[in-house]
N, C-alpha and C positions, 0 to 999 in steps of 0.2 A: 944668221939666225938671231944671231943677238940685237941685230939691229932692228927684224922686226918686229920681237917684241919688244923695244921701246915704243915704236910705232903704234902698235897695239893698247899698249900702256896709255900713251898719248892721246889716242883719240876716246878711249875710256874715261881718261879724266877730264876729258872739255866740258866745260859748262855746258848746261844742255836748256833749249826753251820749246816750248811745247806746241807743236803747230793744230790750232786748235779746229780749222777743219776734221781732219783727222784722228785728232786725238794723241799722237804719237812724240813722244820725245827726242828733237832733233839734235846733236853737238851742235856749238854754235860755230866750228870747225869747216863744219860740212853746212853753213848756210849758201855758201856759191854754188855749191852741189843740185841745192835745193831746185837754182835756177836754170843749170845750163845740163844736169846730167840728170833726170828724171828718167822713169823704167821704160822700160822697151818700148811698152805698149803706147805708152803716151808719148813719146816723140817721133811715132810710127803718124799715130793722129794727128799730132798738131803740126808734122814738116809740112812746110810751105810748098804747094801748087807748083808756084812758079821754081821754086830750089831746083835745077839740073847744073851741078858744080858749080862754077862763079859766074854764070852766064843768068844774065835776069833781066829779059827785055821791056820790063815794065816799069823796071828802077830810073828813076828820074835823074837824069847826069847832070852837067854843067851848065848850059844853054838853059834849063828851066830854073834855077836860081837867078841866072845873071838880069834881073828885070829890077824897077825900083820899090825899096821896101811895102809900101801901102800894096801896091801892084802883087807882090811877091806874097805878102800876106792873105788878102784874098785869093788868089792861085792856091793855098799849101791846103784851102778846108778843101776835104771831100777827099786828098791824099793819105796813104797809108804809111803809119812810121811803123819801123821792123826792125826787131833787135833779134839777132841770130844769137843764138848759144851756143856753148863749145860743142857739143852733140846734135847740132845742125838744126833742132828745132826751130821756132822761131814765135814769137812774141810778136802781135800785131792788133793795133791801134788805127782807126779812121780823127783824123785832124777835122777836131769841128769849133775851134775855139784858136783863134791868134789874136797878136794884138804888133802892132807896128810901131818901133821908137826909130827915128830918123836919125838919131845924133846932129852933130851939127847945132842949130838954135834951138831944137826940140831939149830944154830944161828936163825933161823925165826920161831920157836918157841915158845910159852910164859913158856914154863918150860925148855928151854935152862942151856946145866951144871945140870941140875936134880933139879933146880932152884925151892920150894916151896913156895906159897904166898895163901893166904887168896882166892886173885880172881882168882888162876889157881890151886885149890883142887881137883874139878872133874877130872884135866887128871891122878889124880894119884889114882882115886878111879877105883873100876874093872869096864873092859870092858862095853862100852851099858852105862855108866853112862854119861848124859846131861851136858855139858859142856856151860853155856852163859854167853857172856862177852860183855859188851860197845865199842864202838869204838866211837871217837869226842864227846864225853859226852851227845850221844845222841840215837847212834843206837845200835841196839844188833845183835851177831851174833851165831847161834847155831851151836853147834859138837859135836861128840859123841866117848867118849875115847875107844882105842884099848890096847890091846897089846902092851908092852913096856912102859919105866917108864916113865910117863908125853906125851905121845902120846895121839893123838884124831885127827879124821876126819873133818874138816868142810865142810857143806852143803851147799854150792854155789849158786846150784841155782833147782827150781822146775818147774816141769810143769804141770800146773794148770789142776785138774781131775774132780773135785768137790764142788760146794760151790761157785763158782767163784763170783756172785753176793753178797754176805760178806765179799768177798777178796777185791773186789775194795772199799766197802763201807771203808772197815779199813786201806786201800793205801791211799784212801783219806781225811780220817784222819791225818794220820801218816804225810802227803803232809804240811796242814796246808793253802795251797794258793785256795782261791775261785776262781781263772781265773786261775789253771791250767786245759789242757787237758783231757781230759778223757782218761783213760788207756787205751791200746790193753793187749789181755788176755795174749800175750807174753810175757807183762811187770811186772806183775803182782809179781813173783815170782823168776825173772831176777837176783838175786844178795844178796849174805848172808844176810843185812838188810832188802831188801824187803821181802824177804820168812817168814821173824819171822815178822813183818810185817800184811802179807796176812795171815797167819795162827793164828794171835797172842798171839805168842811166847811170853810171860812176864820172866823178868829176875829171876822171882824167882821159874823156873822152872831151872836154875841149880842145881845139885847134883842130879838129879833125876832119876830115876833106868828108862831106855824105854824099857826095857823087863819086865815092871810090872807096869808102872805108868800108871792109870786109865783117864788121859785127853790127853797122847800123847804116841805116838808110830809109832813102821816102820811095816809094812807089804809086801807080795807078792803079786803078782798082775798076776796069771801062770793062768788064764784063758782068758787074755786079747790077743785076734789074733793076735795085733798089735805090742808084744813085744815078739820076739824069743829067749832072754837071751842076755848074754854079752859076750864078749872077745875080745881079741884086734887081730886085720884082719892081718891073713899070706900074704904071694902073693899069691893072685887071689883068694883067697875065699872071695869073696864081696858076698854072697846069701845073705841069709834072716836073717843073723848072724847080729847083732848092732856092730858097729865097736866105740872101745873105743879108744879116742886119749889120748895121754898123754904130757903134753904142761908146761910149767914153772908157779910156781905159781904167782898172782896175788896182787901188792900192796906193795911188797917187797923188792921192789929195792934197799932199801941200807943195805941188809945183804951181797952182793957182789956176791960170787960163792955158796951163798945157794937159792938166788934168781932163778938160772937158771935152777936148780933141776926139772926134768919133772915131780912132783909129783902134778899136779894137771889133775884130768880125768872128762871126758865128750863125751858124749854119740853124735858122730859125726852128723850132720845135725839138730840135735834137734833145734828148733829156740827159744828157751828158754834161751840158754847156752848165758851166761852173758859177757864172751869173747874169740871170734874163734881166732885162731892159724893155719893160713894158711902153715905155714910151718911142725908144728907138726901134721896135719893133712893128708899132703903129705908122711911121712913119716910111719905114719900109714898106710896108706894105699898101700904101699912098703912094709909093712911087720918089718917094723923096730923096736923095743922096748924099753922100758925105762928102766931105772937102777931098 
């Protein structure tokens, strides 16, 4: 008895921040709460279709990683990333945004020169293994190694499937400012910190196998009307085909001529995609290619 009211006590005096959809005062205690143990109702709605126990025929395993990064990169848009919560819901993102670092001579890089260290060990463990690293001593950013030594894909950007009412709760977290704006669901997933983010992505989900890790994963999404597959557009076949641009990566600018390398794709008109490329997007649509 005595020990629950400590317990009691305890969560009464946690700091509390305000979740400003709702209006309501949360402990900052119970912010993990926030993400994995939501009320009945709502994780009744948001469980995932495919969820029948640890059986998920549409989870992408080993064999679709194992291909070379650029390759692997184009492959991951128009997939689905899924963060399951301790209460089985789940969090779901459509990949419309990568971007491809080779290692190796690729200068933009974090295994540049075959380059090993402590925080870039996933790009040299096999394919599909979860790559997260900090950026400004604050955000994190998720990818997923390929093919090739020190290679891995980063995830750019999502477009929000599922869950979306968790997603902001945890944007607005991650925010920190009580007069900022309320999200648009566009924003939600817009850009490699936001997606780990909205999905909450913790760092100590690097090294982790996503063709068998039990709280995250990619899947297909081939019964969805709305998505006919990927390729990058010949001339004149604009049909029902997603036209993939390929555009210079992002944030890089003083690796010099590795910066300009069109290794970054996205899935054209998405309004998710974190940043359009008017030019590579003309060109695409010409029928043009990237290296």
């Amino acid at each position: 008895m005595e020990g629950r009211k400590r317990k009691m006590l305890s969560a009464a005096s946690s700091p509390k921040r305000t979740d400003t959809k709702n209006n309501i005062q949360v402990p900052s205690s119970h912010l993990n709460s926030i993400t994995c143990e939501n009320n009945e109702a709502t994780s009744r709605k948001e469980r995932s279709r495919y969820f029948k126990g640890d059986r998920n025929e549409s989870r992408l395993g080993e064999n679709f990683f194992n291909q070379p990064c650029i390759a692997l990169a184009k492959a991951l848009l128009g997939k689905v990333l899924v963060r399951r919560c301790a209460d089985g819901s789940e969090l779901r993102g459509r990949v419309v945004e990568t971007e491809a670092y080779l290692g190796g001579e690729d200068k933009a890089s974090h295994s540049a020169g075959g380059k090993r260290t402590e925080r870039n060990t996933a790009c040299f463990m096999k394919p599909g293994t979860i790559y997260v690293y900090s950026i400004y001593g604050m955000y994190l950013c998720m990818n997923v190694s390929s093919q090739g030594e020190g290679a891995a894909v980063l995830l750019r950007s999502l477009e929000p499937l599922q869950g979306q009412p968790v997603m902001r709760q945890l944007r607005a977290q991650a925010r920190r400012k009580a007069t900022a704006r309320p999200l648009k669901e566009k924003e939600l997933c817009n850009g490699p910190a936001k997606l780990c983010q909205a999905l909450d992505i913790p760092r100590l989900f690097d090294r982790r196998d996503l063709a068998r890790d039990p709280d995250v994963w990619l899947e297909t999404e081939s019964d969805d009307p709305g998505f006919k597959g990927t390729k990058t557009a010949e001339a004149g076949d604009r049909g029902a085909v997603v036209v993939v641009v390929a555009a210079s990566r992002v944030g890089i600018e003083s690796h010099g001529e590795w910066a300009k390398k069109p290794w970054r794709f996205y899935l054209l008109g998405n309004h998710c995609v974190s940043v359009v490329d008017r030019a590579a997007e003309r060109l695409a649509l010409d029928g043009g290619h990237d290296e």
